[in-house]
Every structure is written in structure tokens, then in C-alpha cells.
PyMOL Python script that loads the backbone (N, CA, C, O; Angstrom):
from pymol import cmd

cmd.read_pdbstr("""\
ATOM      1  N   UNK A   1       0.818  -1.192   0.000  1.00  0.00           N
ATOM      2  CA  UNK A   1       0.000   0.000   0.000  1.00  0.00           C
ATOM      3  C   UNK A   1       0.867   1.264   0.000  1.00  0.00           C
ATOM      4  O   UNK A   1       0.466   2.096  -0.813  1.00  0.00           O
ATOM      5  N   UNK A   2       1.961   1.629   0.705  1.00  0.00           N
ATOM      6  CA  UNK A   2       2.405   2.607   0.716  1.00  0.00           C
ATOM      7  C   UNK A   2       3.504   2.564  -0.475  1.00  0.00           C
ATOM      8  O   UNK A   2       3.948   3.684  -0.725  1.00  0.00           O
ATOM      9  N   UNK A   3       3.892   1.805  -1.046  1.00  0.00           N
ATOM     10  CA  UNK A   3       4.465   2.129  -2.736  1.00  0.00           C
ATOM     11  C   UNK A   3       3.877   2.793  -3.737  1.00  0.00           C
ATOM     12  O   UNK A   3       4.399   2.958  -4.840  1.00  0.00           O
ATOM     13  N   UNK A   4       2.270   3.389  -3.254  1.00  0.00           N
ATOM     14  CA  UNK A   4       1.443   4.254  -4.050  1.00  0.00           C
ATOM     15  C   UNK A   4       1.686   5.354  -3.936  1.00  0.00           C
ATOM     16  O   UNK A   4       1.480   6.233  -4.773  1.00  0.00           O
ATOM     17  N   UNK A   5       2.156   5.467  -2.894  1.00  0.00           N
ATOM     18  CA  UNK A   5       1.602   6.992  -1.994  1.00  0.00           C
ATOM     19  C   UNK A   5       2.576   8.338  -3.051  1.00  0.00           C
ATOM     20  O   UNK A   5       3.691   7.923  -3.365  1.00  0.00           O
ATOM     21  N   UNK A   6       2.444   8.939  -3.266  1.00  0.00           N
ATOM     22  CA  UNK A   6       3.797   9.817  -3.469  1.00  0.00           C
ATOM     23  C   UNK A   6       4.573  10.779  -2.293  1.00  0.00           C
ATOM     24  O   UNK A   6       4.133  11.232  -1.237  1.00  0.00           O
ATOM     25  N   UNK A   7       5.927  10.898  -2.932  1.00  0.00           N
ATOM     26  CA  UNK A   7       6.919  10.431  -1.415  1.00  0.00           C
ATOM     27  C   UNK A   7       6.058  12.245  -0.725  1.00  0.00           C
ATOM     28  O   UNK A   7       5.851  12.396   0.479  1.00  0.00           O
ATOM     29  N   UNK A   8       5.787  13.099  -1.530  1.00  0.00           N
ATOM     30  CA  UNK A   8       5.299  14.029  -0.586  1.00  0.00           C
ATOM     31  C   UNK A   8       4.362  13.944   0.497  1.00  0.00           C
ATOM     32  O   UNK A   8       4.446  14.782   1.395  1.00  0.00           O
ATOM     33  N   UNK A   9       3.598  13.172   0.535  1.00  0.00           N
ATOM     34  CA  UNK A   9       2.647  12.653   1.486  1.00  0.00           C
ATOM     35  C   UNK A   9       3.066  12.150   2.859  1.00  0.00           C
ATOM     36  O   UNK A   9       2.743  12.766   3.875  1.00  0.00           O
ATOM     37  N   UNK A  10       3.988  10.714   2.901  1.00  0.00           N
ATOM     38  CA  UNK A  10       5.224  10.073   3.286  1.00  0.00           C
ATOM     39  C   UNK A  10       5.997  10.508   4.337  1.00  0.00           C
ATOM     40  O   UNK A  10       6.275  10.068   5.453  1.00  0.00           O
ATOM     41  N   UNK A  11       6.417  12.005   3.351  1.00  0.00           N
ATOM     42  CA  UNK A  11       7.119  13.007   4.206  1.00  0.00           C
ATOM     43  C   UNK A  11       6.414  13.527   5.102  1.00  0.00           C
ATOM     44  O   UNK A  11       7.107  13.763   6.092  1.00  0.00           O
ATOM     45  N   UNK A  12       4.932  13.938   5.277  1.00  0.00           N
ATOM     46  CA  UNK A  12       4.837  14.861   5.912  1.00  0.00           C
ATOM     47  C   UNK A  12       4.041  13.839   7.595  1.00  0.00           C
ATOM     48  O   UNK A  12       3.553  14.456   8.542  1.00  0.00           O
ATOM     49  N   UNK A  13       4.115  12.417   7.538  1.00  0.00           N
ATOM     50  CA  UNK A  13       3.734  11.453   8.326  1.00  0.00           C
ATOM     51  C   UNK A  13       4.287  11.817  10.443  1.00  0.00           C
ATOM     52  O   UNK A  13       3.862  11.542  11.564  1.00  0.00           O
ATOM     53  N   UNK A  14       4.960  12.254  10.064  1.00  0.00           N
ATOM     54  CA  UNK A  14       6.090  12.728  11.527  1.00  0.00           C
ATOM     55  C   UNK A  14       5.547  13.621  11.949  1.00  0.00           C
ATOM     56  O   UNK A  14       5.452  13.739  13.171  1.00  0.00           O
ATOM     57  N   UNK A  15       4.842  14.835  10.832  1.00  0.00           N
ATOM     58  CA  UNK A  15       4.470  16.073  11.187  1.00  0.00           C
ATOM     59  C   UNK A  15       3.836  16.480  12.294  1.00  0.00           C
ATOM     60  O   UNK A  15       4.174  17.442  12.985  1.00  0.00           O
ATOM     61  N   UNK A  16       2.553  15.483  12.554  1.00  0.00           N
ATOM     62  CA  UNK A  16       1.903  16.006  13.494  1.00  0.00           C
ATOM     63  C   UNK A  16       2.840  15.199  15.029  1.00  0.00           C
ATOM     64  O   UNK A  16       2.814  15.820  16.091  1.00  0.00           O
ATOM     65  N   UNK A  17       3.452  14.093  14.961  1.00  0.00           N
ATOM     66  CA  UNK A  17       3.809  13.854  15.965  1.00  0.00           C
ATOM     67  C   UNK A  17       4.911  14.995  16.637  1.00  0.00           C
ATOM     68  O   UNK A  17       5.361  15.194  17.765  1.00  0.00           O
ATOM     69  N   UNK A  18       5.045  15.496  15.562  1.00  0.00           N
ATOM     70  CA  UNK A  18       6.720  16.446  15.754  1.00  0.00           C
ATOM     71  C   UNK A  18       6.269  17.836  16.750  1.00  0.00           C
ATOM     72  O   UNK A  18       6.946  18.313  17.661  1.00  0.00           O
ATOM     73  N   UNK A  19       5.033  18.265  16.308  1.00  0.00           N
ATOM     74  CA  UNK A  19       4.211  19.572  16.740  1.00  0.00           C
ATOM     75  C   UNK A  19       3.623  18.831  18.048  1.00  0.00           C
ATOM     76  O   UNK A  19       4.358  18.906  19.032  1.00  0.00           O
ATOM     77  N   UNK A  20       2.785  18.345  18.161  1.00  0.00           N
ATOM     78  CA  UNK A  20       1.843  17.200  19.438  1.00  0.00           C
ATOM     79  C   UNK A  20       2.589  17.016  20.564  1.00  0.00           C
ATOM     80  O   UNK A  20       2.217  17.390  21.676  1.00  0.00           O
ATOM     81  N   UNK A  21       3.927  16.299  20.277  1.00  0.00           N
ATOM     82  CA  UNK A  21       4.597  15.623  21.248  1.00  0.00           C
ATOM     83  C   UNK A  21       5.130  16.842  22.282  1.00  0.00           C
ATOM     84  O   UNK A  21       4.784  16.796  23.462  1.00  0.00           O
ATOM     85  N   UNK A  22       6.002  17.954  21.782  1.00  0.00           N
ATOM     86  CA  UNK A  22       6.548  18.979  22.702  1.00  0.00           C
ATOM     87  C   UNK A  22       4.946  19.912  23.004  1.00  0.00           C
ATOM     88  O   UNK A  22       5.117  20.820  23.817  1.00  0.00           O
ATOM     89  N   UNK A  23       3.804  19.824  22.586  1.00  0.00           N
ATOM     90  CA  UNK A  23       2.864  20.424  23.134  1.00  0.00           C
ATOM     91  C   UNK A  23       1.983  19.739  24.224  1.00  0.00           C
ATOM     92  O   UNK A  23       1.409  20.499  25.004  1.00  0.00           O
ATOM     93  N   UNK A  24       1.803  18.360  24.378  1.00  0.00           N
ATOM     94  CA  UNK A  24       1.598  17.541  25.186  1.00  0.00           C
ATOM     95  C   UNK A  24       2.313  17.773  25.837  1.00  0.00           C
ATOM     96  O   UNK A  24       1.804  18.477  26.708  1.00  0.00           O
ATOM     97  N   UNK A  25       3.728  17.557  26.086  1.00  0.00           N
ATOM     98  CA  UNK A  25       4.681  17.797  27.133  1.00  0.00           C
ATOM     99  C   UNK A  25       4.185  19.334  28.292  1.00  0.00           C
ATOM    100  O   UNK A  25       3.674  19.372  29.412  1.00  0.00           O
ATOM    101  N   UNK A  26       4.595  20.291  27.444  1.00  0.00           N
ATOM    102  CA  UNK A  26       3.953  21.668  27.914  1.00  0.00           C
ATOM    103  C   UNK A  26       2.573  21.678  28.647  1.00  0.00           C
ATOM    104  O   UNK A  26       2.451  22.224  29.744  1.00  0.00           O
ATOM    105  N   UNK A  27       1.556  21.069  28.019  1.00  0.00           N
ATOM    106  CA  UNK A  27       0.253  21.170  28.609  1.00  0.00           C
ATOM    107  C   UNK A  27       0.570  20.401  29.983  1.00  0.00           C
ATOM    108  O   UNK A  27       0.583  20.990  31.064  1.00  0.00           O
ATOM    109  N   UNK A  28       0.886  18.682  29.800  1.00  0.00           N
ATOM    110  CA  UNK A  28       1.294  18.013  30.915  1.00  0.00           C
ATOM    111  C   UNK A  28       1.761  18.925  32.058  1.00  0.00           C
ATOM    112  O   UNK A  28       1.119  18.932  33.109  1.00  0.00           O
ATOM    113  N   UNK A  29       2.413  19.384  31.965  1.00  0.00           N
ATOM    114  CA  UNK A  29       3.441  20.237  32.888  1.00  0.00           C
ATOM    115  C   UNK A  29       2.665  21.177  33.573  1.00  0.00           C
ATOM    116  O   UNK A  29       2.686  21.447  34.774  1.00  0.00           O
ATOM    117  N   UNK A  30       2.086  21.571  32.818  1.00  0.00           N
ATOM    118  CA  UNK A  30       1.331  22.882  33.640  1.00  0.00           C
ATOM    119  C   UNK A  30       0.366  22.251  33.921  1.00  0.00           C
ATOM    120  O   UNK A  30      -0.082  22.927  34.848  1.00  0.00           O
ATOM    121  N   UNK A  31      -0.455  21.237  33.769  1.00  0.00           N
ATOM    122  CA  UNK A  31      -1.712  20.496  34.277  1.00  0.00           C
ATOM    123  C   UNK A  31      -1.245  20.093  36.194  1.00  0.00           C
ATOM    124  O   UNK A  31      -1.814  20.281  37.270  1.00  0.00           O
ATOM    125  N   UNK A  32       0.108  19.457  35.748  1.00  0.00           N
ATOM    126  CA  UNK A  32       0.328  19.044  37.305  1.00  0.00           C
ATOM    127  C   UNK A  32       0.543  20.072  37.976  1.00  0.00           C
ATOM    128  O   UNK A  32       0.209  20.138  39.158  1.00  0.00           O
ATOM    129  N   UNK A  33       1.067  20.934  37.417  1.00  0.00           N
ATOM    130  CA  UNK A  33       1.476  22.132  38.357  1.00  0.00           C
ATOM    131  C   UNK A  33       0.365  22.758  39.074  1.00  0.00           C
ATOM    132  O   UNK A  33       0.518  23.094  40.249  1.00  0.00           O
ATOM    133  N   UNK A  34      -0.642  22.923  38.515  1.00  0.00           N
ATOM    134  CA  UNK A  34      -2.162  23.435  38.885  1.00  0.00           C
ATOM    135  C   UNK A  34      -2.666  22.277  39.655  1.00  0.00           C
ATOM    136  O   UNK A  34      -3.217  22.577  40.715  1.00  0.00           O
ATOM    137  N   UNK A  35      -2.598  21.000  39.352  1.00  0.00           N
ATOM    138  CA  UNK A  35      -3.261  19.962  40.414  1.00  0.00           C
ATOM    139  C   UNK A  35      -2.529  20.160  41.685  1.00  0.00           C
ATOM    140  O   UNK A  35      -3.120  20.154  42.764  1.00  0.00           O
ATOM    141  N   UNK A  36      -1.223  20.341  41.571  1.00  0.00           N
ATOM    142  CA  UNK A  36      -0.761  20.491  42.843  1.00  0.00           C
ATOM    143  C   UNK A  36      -0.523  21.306  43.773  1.00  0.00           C
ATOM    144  O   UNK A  36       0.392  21.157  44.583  1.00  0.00           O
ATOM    145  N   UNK A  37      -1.361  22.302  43.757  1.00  0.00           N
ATOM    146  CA  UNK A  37      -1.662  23.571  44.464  1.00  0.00           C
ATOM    147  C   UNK A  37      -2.877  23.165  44.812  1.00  0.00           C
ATOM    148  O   UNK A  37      -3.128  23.625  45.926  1.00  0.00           O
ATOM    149  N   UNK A  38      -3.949  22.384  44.306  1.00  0.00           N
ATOM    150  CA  UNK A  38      -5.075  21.987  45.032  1.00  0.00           C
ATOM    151  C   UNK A  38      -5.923  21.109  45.708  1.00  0.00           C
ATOM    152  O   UNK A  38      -6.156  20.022  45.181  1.00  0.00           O
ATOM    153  N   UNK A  39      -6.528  21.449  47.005  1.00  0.00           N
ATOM    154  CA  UNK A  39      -6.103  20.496  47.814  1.00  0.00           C
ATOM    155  C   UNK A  39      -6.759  19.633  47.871  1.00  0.00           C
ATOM    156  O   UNK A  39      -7.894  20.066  47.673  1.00  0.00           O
ATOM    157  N   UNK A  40      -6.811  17.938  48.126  1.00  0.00           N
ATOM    158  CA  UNK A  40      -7.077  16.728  48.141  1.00  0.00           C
ATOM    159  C   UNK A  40      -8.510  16.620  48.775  1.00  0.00           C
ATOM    160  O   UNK A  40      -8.734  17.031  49.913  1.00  0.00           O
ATOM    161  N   UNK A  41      -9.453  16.052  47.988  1.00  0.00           N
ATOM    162  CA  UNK A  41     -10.674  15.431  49.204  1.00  0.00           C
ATOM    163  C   UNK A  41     -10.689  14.411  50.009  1.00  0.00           C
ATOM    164  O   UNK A  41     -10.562  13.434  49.271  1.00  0.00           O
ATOM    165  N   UNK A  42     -10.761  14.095  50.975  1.00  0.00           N
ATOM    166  CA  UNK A  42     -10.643  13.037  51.731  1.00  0.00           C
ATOM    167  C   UNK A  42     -12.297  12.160  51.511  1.00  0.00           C
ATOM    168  O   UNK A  42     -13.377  12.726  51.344  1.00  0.00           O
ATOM    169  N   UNK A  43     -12.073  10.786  51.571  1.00  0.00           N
ATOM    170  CA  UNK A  43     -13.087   9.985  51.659  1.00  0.00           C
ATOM    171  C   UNK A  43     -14.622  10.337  52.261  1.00  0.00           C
ATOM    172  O   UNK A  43     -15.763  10.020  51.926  1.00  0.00           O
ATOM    173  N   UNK A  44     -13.952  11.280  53.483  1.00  0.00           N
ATOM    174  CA  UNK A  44     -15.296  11.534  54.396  1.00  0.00           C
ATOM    175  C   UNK A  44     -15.727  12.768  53.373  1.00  0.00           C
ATOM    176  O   UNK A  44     -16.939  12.883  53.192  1.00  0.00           O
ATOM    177  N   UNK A  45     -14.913  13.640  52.735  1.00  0.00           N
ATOM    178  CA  UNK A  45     -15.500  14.741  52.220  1.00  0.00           C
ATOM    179  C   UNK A  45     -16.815  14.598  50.924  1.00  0.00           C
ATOM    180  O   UNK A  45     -17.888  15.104  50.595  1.00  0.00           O
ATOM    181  N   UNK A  46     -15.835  13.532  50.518  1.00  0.00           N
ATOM    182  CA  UNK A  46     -16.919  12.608  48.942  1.00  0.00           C
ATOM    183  C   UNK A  46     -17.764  11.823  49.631  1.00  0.00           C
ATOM    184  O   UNK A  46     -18.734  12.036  48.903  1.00  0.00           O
ATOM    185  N   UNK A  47     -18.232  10.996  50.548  1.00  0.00           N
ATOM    186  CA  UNK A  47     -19.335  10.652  51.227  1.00  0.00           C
ATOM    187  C   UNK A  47     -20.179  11.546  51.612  1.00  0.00           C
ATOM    188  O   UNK A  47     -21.376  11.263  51.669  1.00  0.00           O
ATOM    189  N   UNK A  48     -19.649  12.962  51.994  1.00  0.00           N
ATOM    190  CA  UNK A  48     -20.522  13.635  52.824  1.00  0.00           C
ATOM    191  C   UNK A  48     -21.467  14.802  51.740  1.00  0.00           C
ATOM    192  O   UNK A  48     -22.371  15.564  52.081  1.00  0.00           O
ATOM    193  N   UNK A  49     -20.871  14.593  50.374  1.00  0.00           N
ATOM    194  CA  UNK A  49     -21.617  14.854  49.412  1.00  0.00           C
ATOM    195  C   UNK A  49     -22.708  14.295  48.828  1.00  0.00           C
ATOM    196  O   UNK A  49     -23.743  14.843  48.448  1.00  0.00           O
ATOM    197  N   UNK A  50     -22.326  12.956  48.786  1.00  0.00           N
ATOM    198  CA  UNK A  50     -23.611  12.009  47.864  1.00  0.00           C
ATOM    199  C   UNK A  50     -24.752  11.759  49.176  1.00  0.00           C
ATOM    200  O   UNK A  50     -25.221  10.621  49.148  1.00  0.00           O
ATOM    201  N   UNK A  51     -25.218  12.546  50.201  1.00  0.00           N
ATOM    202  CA  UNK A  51     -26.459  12.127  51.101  1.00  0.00           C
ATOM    203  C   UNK A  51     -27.519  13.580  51.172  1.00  0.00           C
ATOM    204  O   UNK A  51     -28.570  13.546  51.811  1.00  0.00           O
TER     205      UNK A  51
END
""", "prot")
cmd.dss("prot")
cmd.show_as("cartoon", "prot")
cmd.util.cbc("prot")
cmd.orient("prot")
């Protein structure tokens, strides 16, 4: 299947991983950074919601 393709196509296969990968990274990073400034529920807190 890919002996059809023409090689411009081929080439551009990496592309999105190339852009994605260091932007995932970035988002990751700042996701934990924000989880970890905020603070944890404890068991009794999530029980004392669902009644």
C-alpha cells in the first residue's frame, strides 16, 4: 500500500507527531502544576456529598 503513496505525502507522516509531542509535554506540565496547588478530598469529604 504505501508504494502508491507519493513520497510528498510520506514526508509529511512525523508532522503532526513532531508539533503534538513537545505540546503535550507543555500542557502536561502545567496540568500538574495546577493539580498540585489543590487540595485533596478526603473519603469523608466525597461521602458527605452524595447524602
Amino acid at each position: 500500500m504505501l508504494e502508491h503513496l507519493p513520497m510528498g505525502k510520506v514526508a509529511t507522516v512525523g508532522l503532526a507527531p513532531a508539533i503534538f509531542a513537545p505540546l503535550m509535554n507543555i500542557t502536561g506540565s502545567i496540568l500538574a502544576n495546577w493539580w498540585r496547588g489543590k487540595p485533596v478530598k478526603t473519603d469523608e469529604q466525597l461521602t458527605k456529598g452524595d447524602s
